[in-house]
C-alpha positions in Angstrom: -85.7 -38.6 -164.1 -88.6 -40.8 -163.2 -92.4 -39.7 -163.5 -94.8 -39.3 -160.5 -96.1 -42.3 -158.4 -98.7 -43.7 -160.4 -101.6 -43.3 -157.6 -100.9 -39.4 -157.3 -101.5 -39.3 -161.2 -105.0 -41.2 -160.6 -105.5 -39.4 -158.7 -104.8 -36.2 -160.8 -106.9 -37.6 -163.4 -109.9 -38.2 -161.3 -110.1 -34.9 -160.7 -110.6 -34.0 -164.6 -114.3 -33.9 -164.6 -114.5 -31.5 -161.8 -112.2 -29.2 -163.9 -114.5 -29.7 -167.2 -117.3 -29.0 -165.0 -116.3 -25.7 -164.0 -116.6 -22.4 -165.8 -113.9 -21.3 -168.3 -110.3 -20.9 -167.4 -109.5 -17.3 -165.6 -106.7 -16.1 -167.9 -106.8 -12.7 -167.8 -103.3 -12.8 -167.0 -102.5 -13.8 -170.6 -100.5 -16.3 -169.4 -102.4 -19.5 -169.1 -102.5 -22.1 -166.0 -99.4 -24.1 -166.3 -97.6 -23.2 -169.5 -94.9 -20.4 -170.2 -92.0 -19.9 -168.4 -92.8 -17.2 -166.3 -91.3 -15.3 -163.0 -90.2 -16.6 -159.9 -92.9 -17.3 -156.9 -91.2 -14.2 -155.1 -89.6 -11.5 -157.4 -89.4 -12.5 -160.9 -89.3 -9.9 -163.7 -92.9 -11.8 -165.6 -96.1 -12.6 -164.1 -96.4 -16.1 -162.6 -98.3 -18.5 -165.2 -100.0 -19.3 -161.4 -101.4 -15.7 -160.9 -104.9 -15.8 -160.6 -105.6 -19.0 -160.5 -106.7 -21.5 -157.8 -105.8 -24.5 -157.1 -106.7 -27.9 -155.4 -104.7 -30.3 -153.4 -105.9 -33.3 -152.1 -103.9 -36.0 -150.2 -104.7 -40.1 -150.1 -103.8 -42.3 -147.7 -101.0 -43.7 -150.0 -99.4 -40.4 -149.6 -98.2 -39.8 -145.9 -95.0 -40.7 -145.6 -94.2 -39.4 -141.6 -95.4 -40.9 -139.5 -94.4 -44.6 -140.0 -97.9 -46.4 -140.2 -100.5 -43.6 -139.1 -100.8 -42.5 -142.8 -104.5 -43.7 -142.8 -105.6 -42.3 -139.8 -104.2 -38.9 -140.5 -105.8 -39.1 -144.1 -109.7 -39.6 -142.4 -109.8 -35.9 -141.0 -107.3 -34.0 -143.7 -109.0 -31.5 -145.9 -108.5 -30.6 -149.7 -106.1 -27.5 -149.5 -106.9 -24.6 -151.7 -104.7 -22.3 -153.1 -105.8 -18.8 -154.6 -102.6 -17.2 -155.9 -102.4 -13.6 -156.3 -99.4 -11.1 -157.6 -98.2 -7.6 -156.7 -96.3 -5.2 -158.6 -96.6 -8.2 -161.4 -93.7 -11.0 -159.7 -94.4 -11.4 -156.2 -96.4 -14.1 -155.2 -99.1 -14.6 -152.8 -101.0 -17.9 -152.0 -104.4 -17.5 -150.2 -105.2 -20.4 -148.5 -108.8 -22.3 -147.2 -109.8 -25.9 -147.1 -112.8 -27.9 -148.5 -114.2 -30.6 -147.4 -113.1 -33.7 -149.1 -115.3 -35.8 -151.4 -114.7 -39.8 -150.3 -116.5 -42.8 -151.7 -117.7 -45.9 -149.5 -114.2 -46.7 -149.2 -112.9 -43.5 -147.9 -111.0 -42.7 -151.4 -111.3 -39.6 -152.9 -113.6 -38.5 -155.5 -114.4 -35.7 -158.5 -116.9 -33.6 -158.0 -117.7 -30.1 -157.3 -115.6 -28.7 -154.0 -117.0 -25.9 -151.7 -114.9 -24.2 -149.4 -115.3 -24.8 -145.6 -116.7 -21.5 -143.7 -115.2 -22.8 -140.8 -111.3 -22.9 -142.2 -109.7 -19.0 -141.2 -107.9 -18.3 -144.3 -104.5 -17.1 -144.2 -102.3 -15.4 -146.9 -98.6 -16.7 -147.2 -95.7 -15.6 -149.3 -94.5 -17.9 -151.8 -90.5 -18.4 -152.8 -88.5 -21.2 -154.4 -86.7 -19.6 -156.9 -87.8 -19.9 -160.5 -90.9 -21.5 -161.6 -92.2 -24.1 -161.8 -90.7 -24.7 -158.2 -92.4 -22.7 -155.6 -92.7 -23.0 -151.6 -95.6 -22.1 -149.9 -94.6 -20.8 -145.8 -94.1 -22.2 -143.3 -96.5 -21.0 -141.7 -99.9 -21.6 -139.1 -103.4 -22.2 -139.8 -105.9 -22.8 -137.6 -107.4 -26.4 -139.3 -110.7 -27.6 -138.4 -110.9 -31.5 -138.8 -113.7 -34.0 -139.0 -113.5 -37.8 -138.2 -116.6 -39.0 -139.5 -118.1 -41.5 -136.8 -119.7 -44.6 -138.3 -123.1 -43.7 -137.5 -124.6 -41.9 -140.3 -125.8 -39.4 -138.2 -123.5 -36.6 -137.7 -124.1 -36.9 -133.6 -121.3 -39.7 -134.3 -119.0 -37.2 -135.8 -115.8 -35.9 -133.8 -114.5 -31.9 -134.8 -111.5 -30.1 -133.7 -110.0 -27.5 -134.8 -106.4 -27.4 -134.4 -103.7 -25.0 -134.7 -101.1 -26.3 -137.1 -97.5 -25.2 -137.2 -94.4 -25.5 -139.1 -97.4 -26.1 -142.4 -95.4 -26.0 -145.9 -96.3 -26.6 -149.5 -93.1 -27.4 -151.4 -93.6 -27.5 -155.5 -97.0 -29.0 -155.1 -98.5 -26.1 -157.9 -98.6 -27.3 -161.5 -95.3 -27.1 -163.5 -93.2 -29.4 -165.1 -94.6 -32.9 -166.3 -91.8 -35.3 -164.7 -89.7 -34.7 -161.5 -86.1 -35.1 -160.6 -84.9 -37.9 -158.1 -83.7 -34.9 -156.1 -86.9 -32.8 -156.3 -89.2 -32.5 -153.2 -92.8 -32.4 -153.8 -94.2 -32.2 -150.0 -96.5 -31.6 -147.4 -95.6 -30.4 -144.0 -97.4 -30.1 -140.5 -96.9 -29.8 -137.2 -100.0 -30.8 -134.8 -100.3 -30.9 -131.0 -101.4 -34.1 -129.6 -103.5 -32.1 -126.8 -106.0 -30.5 -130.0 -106.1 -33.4 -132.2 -106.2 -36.4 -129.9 -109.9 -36.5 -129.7 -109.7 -37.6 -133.4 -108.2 -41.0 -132.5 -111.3 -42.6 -131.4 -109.9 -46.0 -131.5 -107.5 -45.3 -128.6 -110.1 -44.4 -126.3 -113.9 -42.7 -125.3 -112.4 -40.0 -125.1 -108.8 -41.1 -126.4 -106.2 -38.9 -124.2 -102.7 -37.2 -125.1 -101.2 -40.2 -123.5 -102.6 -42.6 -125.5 -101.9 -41.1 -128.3 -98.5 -40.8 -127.8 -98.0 -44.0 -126.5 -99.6 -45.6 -130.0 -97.1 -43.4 -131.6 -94.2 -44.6 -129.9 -95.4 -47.8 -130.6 -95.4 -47.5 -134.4 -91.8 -46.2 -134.1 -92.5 -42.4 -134.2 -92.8 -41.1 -130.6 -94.1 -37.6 -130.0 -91.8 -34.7 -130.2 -91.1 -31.1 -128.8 -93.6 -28.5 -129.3 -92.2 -25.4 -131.5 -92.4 -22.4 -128.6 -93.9 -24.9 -125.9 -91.1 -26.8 -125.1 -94.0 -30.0 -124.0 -93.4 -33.5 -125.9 -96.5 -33.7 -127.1 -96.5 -32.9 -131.0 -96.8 -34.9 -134.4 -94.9 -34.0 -136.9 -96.7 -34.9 -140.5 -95.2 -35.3 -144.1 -97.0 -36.2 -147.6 -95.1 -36.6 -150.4 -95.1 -36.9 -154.2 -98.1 -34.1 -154.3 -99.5 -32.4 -157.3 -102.1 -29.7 -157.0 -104.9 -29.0 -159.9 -106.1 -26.0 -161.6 -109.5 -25.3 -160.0 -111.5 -23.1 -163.0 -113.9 -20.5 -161.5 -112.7 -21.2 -157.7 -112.1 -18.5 -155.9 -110.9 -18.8 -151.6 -113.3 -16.1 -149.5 -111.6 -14.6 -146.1 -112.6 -17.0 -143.4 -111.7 -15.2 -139.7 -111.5 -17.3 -136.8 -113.6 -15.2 -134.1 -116.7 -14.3 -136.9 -116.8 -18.3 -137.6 -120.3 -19.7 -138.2 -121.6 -20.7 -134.6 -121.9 -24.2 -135.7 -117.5 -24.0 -136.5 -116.7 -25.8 -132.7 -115.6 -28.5 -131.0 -118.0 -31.8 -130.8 -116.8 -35.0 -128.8 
């Protein structure tokens, strides 16, 4: 067995202060965030040591594996997942989702600090299976994802926001558990995006870039678009992070976001 990359566990640990910062663990469940040995994600006999928590995920640019060279550019407008997982009947699992903005320094690197959840992100509720903890695998399923590429102008007039349905989106074992990882264990993020809602994003190709474009840089860095789930059209990217942990987020909770009673200000601008 080997341990996790080093920049995923710095990035683990940056993220301490915003835990110590936070009100007092939830553990009504008696079971604690991350210890025990408790029930499956979907139909053990114990509670989950995950029920009613939340959790954080947050992706760096080091962590996108698919596709080849693109792993910065896709890291500029991705969110911090957040995960509040609930239990019925005491085993099965449910992970409500919703996204925060994500915290960057000067660099564009993430940072601690304390996360509030975007109003503009319609939550979703998903199943979660795996087999027996501490692997777990959250969907597939799709989300409606709003995403920000910040413009360099300070002024937010300078800013570009879509928001994009996402398809094909799956958490595999990214919820806390065991300390190391098998060679053979998976640890991912998945997503499927169409070119036509998130080209806008890839100002660099163009004022305003086009699907062509877009999939013409693609094929270029070796990873041409592909087809659309239900659409049949070549123009979807297929996404993949790896190596990811999530972080107990003390006092966090994930409110229900719909997508047609949005905040006005939730729309397009570019």
């Amino acid at each position: 067995m080997n341990t996790r990359s080093l920049i995923q566990a710095a990035l683990i640990l940056a993220s301490l202060p915003l835990v110590a910062c936070s009100s007092g663990d939830d553990d009504t469940n008696g079971t604690g965030g991350t210890g025990g040995t408790g029930g499956t994600g979907g139909g053990g006999t114990q509670a989950s040591p995950w029920a009613g928590h939340t959790y954080t995920l947050t992706t760096t640019k080091f962590d996108w594996t698919e596709p080849h060279g693109l792993g910065k550019d896709i890291e500029n407008v991705m969110p911090v997942f957040l995960f509040q997982m609930t239990t019925t009947n005491g085993k099965d699992m449910t992970a409500k989702i919703g996204t925060a903005p994500k915290l960057v320094d000067e660099m564009g690197n993430p940072t601690a600090g304390a996360l509030m959840q975007d109003p503009c992100t319609p939550s979703v509720e998903v199943p979660v299976s795996g087999g027996a903890y501490p692997d777990s695998v959250i969907g597939p399923t799709t989300m409606d994802l709003p995403l920000l590429n910040k413009g360099a102008d300070p002024a937010p007039t300078d800013d570009v926001h879509v928001t994009a349905k996402v398809t094909n989106l799956q958490f595999t074992n990214v919820l806390p558990g065991a300390a190391t990882m098998e060679d053979t264990k998976e640890y991912s993020l998945k997503a499927t995006m169409d070119i036509k809602d998130i080209a806008p994003l890839f100002t660099a190709l163009g004022n305003p870039p086009t699907t062509e474009a877009v999939c013409g840089e693609l094929e270029k860095q070796g990873s041409p678009c592909q087809v659309c789930p239900g659409t049949g059209t070549m123009t979807c990217l297929s996404a993949r992070a790896d190596f990811l942990t999530a972080v107990d987020a003390p006092g966090m909770s994930v409110a229900t976001v719909d997508l047609n009673s949005r905040p006005a200000t939730c729309k397009n601008t570019y």
